[in-house]
C-alpha positions in Angstrom: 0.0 0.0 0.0 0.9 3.5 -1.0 2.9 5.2 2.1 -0.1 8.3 1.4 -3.0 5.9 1.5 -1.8 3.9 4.6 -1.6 7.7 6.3 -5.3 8.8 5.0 -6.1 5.1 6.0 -5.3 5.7 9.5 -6.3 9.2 10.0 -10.3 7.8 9.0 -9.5 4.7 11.6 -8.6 7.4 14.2 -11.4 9.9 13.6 -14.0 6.7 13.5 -12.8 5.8 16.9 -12.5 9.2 18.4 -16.3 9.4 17.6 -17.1 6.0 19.1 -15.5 6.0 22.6 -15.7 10.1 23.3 -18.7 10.7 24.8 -19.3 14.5 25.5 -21.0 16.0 28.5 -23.6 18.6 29.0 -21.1 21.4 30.3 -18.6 20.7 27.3 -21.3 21.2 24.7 -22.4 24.4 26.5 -18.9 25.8 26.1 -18.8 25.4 22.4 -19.9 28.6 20.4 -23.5 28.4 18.7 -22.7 27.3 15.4 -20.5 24.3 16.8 -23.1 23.3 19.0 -25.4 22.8 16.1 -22.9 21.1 13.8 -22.0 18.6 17.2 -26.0 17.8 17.2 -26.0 16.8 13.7 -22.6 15.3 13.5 -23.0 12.9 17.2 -26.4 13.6 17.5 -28.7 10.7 17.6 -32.5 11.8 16.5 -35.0 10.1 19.1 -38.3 12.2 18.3 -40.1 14.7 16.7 -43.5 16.8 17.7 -45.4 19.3 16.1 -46.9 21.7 18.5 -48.7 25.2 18.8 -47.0 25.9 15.0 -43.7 24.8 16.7 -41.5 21.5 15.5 -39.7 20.2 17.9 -37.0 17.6 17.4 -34.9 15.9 19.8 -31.5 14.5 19.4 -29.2 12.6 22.5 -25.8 13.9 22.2 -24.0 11.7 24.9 -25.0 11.5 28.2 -27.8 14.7 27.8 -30.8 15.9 25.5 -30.5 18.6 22.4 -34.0 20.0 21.3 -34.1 21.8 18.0 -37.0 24.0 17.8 -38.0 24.7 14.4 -41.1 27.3 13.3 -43.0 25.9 11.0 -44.5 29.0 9.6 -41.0 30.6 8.6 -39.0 26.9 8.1 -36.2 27.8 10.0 -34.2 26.7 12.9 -35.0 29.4 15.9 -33.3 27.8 19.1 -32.2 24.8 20.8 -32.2 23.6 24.7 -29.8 21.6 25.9 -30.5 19.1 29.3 -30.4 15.7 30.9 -34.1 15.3 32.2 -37.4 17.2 33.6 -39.9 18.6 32.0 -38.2 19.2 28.3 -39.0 15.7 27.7 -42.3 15.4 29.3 -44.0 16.5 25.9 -42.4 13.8 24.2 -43.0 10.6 26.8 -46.9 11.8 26.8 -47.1 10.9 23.2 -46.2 7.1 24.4 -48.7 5.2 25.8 -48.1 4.8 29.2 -47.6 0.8 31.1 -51.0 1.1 33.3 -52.5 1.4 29.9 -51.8 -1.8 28.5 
């Protein structure tokens, strides 16, 4: 193998595990600036859910060990904000949309 293909080889084996085992915490995403926050939801984001509500689309996204909600208006399709958090009532909208165990 070509000396330059065994270096781009390894680089993509190193950035593949770099993604795997680094897990990122709430207070490390909060530090990033806006912009990087948003790429680090798409890029190690995984989507869990979507809701539509009051002209609002709300989608959310684990990013290691927390929550990411990407609020969307639907009446101007665009991104307007995002909440970062590990549990409470940010998720409570979603886990009403589930039927609950006592119902089954």
């Amino acid at each position: 193998m070509h000396c330059k293909a065994q270096i781009a080889m390894i680089r993509t084996l190193q950035c593949i595990t770099s993604t795997i085992y680094f897990t990122m915490k709430i207070y490390e995403f909060l530090s990033l600036e806006d912009r990087q926050q948003y790429q680090t939801v798409w890029e190690l984001g995984t989507h869990i859910d979507d809701i539509i509500l009051d002209k609002m689309h709300y989608q959310l996204y684990a990013v290691g060990d927390f929550y990411v909600e990407i609020h969307y208006s639907t009446a101007d399709n665009k991104i307007i904000g995002k909440l970062a958090f590990r549990t409470g009532v940010p998720l409570e909208k979603y886990l009403n949309q589930w039927p609950s165990f006592d119902s089954m």
